[in-house]
C-alpha positions in Angstrom: 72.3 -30.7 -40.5 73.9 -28.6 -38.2 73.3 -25.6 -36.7 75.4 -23.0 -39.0 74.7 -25.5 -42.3 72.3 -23.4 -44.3 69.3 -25.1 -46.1 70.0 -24.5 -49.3 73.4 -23.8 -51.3 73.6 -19.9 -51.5 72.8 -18.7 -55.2 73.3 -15.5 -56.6 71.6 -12.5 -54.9 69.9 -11.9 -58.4 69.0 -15.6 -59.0 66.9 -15.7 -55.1 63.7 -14.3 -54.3 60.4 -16.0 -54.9 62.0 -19.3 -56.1 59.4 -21.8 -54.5 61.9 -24.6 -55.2 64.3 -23.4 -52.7 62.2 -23.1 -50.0 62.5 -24.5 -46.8 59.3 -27.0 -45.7 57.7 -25.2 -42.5 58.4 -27.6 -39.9 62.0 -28.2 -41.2 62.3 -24.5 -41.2 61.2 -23.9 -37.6 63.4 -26.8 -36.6 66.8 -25.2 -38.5 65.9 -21.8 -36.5 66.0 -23.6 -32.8 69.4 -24.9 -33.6 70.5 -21.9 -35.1 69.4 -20.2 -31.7 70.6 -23.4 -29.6 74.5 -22.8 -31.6 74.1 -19.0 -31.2 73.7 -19.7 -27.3 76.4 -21.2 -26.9 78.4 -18.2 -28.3 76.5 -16.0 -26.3 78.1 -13.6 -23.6 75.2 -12.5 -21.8 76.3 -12.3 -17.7 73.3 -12.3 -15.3 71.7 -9.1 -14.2 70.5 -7.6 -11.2 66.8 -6.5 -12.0 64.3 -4.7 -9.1 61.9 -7.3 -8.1 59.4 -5.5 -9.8 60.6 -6.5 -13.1 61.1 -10.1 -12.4 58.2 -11.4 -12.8 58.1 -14.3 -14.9 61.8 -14.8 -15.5 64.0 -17.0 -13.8 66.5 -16.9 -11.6 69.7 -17.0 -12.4 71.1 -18.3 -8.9 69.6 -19.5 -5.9 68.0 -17.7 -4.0 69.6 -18.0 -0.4 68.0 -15.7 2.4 69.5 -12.5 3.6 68.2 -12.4 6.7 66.5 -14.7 9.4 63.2 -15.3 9.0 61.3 -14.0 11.4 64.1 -11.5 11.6 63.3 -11.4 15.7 60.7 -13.1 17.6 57.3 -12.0 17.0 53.6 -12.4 18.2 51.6 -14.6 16.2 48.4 -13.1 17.3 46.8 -10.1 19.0 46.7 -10.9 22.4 49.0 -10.0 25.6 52.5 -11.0 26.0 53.2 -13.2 29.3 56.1 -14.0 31.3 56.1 -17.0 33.7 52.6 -18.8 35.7 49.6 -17.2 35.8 48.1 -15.0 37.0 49.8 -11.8 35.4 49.9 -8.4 36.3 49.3 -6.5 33.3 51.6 -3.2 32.5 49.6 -0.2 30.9 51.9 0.0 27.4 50.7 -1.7 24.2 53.4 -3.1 21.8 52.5 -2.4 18.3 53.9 -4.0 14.8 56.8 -1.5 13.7 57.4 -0.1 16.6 60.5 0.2 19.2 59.7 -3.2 21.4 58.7 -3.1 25.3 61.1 -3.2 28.2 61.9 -6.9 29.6 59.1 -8.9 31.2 59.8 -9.7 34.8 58.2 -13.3 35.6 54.2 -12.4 36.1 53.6 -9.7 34.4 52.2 -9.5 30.7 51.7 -6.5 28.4 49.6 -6.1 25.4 50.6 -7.2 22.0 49.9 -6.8 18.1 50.2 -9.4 15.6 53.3 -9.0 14.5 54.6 -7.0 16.6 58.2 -7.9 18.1 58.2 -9.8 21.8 59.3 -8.5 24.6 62.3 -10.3 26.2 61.7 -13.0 29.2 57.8 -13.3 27.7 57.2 -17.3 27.7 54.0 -17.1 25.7 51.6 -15.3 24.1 48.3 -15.3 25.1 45.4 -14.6 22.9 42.8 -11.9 23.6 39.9 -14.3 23.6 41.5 -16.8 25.9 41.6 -14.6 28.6 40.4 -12.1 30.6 41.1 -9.2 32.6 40.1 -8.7 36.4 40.1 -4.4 37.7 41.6 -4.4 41.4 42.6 -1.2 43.4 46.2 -1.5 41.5 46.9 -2.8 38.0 44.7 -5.5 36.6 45.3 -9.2 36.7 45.4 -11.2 33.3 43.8 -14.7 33.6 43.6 -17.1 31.1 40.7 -18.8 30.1 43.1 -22.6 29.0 46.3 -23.8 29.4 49.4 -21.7 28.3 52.0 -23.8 26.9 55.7 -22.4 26.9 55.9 -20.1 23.4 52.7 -20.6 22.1 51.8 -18.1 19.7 55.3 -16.9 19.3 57.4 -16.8 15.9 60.3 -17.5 17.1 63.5 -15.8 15.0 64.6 -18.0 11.6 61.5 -20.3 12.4 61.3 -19.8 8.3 64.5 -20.4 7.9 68.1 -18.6 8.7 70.9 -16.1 6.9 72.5 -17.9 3.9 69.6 -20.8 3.6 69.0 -21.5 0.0 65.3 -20.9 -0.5 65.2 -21.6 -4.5 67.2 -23.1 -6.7 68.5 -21.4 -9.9 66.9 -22.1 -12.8 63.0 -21.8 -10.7 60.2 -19.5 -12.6 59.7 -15.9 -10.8 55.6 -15.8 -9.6 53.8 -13.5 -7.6 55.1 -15.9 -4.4 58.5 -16.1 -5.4 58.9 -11.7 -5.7 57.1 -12.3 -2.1 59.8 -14.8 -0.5 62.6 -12.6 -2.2 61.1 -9.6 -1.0 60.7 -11.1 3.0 64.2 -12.5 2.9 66.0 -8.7 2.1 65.9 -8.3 -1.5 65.4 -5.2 -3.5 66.7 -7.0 -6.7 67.4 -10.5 -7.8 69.7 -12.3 -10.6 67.6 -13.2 -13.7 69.6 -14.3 -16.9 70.3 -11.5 -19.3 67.4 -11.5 -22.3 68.6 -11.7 -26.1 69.2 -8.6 -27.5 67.1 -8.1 -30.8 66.9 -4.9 -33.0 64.3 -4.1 -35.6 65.1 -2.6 -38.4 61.9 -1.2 -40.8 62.4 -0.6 -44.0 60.9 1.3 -47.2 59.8 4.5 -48.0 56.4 4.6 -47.9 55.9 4.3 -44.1 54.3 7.2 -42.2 55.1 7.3 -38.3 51.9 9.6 -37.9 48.7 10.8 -39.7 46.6 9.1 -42.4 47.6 7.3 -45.2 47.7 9.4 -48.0 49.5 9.7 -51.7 50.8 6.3 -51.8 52.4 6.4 -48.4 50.6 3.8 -46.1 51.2 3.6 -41.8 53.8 1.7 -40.5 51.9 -1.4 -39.2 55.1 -3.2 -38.1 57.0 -1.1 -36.0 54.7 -0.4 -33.5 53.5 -4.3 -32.9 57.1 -5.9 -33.7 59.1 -4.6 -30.4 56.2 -5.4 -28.1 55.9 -8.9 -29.5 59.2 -9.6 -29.3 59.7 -8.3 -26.0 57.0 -11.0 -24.7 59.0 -13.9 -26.5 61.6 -13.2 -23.7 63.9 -10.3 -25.7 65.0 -7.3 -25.1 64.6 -5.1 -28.1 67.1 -2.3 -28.1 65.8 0.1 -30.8 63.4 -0.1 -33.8 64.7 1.6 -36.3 63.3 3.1 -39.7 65.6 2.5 -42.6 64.5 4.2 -45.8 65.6 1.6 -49.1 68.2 2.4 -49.4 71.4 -0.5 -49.4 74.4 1.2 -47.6 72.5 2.7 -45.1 70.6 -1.1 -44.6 74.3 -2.6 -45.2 75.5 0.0 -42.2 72.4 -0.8 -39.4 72.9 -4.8 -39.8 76.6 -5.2 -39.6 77.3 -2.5 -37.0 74.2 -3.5 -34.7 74.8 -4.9 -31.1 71.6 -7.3 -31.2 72.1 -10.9 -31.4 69.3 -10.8 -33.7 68.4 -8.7 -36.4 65.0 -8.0 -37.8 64.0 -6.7 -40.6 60.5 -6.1 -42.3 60.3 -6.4 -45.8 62.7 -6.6 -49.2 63.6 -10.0 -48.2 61.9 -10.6 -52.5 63.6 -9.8 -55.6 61.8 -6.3 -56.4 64.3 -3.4 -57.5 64.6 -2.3 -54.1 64.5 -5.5 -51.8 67.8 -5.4 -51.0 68.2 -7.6 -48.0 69.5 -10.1 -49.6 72.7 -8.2 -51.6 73.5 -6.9 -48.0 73.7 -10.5 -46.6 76.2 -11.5 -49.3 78.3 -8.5 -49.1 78.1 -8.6 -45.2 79.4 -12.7 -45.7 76.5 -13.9 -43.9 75.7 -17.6 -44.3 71.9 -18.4 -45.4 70.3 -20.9 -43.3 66.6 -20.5 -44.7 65.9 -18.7 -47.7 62.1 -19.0 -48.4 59.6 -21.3 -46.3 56.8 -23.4 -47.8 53.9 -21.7 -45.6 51.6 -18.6 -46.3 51.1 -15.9 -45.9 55.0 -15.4 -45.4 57.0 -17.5 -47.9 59.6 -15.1 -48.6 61.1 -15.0 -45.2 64.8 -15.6 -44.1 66.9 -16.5 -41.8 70.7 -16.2 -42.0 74.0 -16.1 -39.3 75.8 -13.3 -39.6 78.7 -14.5 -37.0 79.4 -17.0 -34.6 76.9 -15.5 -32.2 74.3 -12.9 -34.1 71.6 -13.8 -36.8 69.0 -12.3 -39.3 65.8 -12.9 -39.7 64.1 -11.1 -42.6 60.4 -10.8 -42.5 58.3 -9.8 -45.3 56.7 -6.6 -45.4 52.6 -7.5 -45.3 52.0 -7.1 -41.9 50.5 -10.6 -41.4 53.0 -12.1 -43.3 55.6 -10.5 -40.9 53.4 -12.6 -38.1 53.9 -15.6 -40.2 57.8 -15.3 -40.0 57.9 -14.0 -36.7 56.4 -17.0 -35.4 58.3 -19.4 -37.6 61.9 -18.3 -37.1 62.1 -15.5 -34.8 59.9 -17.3 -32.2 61.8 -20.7 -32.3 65.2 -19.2 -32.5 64.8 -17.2 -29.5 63.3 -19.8 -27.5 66.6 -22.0 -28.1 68.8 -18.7 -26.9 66.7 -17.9 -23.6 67.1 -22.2 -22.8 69.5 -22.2 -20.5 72.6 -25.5 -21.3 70.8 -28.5 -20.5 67.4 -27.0 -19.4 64.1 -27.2 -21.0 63.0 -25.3 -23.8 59.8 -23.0 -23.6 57.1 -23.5 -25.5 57.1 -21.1 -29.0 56.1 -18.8 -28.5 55.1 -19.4 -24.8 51.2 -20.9 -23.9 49.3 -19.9 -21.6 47.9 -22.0 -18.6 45.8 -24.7 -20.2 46.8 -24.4 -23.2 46.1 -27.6 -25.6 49.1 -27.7 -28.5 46.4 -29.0 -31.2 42.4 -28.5 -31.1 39.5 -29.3 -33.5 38.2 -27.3 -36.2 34.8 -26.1 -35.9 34.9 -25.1 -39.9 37.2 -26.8 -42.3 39.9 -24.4 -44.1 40.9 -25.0 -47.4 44.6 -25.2 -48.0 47.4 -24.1 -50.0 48.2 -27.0 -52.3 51.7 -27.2 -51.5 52.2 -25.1 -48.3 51.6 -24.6 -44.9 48.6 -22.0 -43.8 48.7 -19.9 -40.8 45.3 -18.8 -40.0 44.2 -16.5 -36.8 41.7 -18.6 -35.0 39.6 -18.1 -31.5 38.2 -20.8 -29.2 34.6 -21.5 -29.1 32.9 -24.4 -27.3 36.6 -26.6 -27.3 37.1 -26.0 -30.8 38.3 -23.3 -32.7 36.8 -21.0 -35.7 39.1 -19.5 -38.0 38.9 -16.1 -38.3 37.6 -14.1 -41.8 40.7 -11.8 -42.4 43.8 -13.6 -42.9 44.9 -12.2 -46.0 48.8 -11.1 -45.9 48.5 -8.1 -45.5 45.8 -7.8 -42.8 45.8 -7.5 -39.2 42.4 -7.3 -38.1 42.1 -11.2 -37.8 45.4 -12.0 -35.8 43.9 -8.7 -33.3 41.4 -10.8 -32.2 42.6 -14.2 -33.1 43.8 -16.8 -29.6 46.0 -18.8 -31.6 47.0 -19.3 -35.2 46.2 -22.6 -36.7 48.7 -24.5 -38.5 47.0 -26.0 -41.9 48.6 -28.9 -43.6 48.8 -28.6 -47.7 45.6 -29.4 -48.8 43.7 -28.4 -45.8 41.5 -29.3 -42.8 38.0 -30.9 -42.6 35.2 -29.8 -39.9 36.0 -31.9 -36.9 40.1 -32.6 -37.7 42.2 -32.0 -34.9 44.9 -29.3 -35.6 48.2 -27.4 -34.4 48.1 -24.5 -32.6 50.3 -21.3 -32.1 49.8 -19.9 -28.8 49.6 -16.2 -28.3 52.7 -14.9 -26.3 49.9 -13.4 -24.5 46.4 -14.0 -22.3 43.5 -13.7 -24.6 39.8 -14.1 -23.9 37.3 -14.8 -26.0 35.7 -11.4 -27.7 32.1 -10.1 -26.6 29.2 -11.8 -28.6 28.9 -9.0 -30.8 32.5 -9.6 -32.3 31.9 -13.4 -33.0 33.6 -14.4 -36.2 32.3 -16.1 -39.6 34.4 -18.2 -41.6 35.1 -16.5 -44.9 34.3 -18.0 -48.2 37.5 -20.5 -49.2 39.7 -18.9 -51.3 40.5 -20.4 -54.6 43.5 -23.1 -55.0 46.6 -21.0 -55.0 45.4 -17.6 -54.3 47.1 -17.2 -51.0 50.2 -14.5 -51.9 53.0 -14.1 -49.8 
């Protein structure tokens, strides 16, 4: 299958919804989004950008990284001691030289001044000696500097470019920004460095019984999603320019999707068949091609995923905030790691894992499965296996807040003891004080999981 070849024949807007025997298997379905995202990449046109170094951290870059500068820039004391020009011993000049400041006046051969670490050498010095290697002897005149070992020719000195010299390549492109590399960048004259352009992504909320503010009240219930949807996707490596609140209503949906500058859409909710879920009758007017429509996992199942051009795709997630999770991480997540992957590189994990992280751990508590589709359950780590965590319903949050992965359950279920996939967090978690340790809920009964 390729990667604009949808999963399903298209069908009549009024004949798709909850049709279970349409949907997509999970893993298949995770697999169609990365090539979606790898095709979409490719159509892409997304030049570098300059960012300052203080927003660089953990991208890449997007050239090498060649110094501006030498480094050392000029030569420079490697220790506080006293700068000396030819055989001892020295006659020693009252001035200090002192990091960031105007340098001393030329040596003459035997005599030495004082000098800083770091600070820049005067010219004809031949060494540097340090303070506790020598010592100073009073006499009617200046004071003679003697040293206390052998001086060898431009010891302690940093000579200029001893790092490396102007234009040097330092780092190839394509090498992760860390704490070291903002450093190096930083010492060889940069204020901002090249990092491949993110995805753009817009959210899109929709219905109209979401409160921005205040308490629920009179059938109209927080919006849950908008808040937690730009954040996430911003740590999966986009850059989300607007969410957006969309009231049900078609044209105005129709309008925000097919005049929107993301490469991917998102939307929250009416990807079903209910009297105002009107995602899908905007695809087929906007000509969009369906690539997954419905996934065999819950919570989630009505979730989509279709192309919308050569370079720009949908992905519709279902309105119960947990289910929105569930989609996220099994199209948005894939699909964007295909479009950050630069042509021939290596794709990041999906969403990315921490340090250490182990893709599939054992269960401390068996789950009981869906008897045809895929769970996603919030789990945290205890002991080196993990515990799945009591609220997972669709349309709950409180589990996946404290949850360090989500555990992917095969139909049927897990046992106590099986080893099992894991969804990494695009975040560092810790485990919760002992006070929030979790309890595995009662199983639910075969079939009660809802989208």
């Amino acid at each position: 299958m390729t990667p604009g070849q949808p999963a399903t024949s298209p069908a009549p807007a009024s004949e798709r919804g909850h049709g279970h025997h349409r949907a997509t298997p999970w893993p298949e379905a995770r697999a169609l989004a990365a090539r979606a995202g790898a095709g979409a990449r490719a159509a892409a046109d997304r030049p570098p950008v300059r960012v300052p170094l203080g927003q660089a951290l953990g991208r890449t870059l997007a050239e090498p990284l060649r110094a501006l500068t030498d480094l050392p820039s000029f030569d420079s004391s490697a220790m506080d001691g006293w700068a000396v020009a030819g055989p001892a011993p020295w006659t020693v000049r009252e001035e200090s030289v002192l990091a960031g400041h105007t340098g001393a006046a030329a040596l003459d051969p035997g005599e030495a001044v004082r000098i800083a670490t770091g600070a820049r050498v005067p010219a004809g010095a031949t060494a540097v000696v340090r303070t506790e290697h020598s010592r100073t002897e009073p006499g009617a005149g200046p004071a003679l500097l003697h040293p206390l070992r052998e001086v060898v020719p431009g010891q302690d000195i940093r000579p200029r470019g001893q790092e490396c010299g102007t234009g040097d390549a330092l780092l190839p492109a394509g090498s992760l920004v860390g704490p070291a590399v903002l450093g190096l960048a930083a010492a060889a004259g940069y204020d901002e460095i090249a990092v491949p352009a993110r995805p753009r992504v817009e959210v899109l909320v929709l219905g109209d019984e979401l409160l921005t503010a205040g308490l629920p009240h009179e059938g109209l219930i927080r919006d849950a999603l908008g808040p937690m949807l730009g954040p996430w996707l911003t740590a999966l490596g986009a850059e989300v320019l607007a969410t957006r609140r969309i009231g049900d209503d078609a044209e105005e949906l129709y309008e925000a999707v097919t005049t929107s500058a993301a490469e991917l859409v998102v939307t929250t909710g009416g990807t079903a068949a209910g009297p105002v879920d009107h995602v899908h009758r905007v695809l087929d007017k906007a000509g969009a091609t369906l690539l997954v429509d419905g996934v065999k996992v819950r919570p989630g199942h009505p979730m989509l995923l279709a192309r919308l051009d050569a370079g720009r795709h949908l992905v519709g997630l279902p309105g119960n905030p947990l289910a929105a999770v569930s989609g996220l991480l099994t199209l948005a997540a894939p699909l964007l790691a295909a479009l950050i992957t630069p042509p021939g590189g290596t794709a990041p994990p999906s969403p990315p894992a921490p340090p250490g992280e182990h893709p599939a751990a054992p269960l401390r508590d068996g789950v009981q499965g869906h008897p045809h589709d895929t769970r996603l359950v919030p789990v945290v780590r205890r002991d080196g296996s993990v515990v799945p965590l009591r609220y997972n319903g669709p349309a709950m949050l409180r589990g996946i807040a404290a949850a360090d992965a989500m555990a992917v359950v095969p139909p049927g279920g897990a046992e106590p003891g099986q080893r099992i996939e894991l969804l990494a967090l695009p975040w560092p978690t810790e485990p919760p004080a002992a006070t929030a340790t979790p309890v595995s809920p009662p199983a639910p009964a075969q079939g009660a999981c809802s989208t």
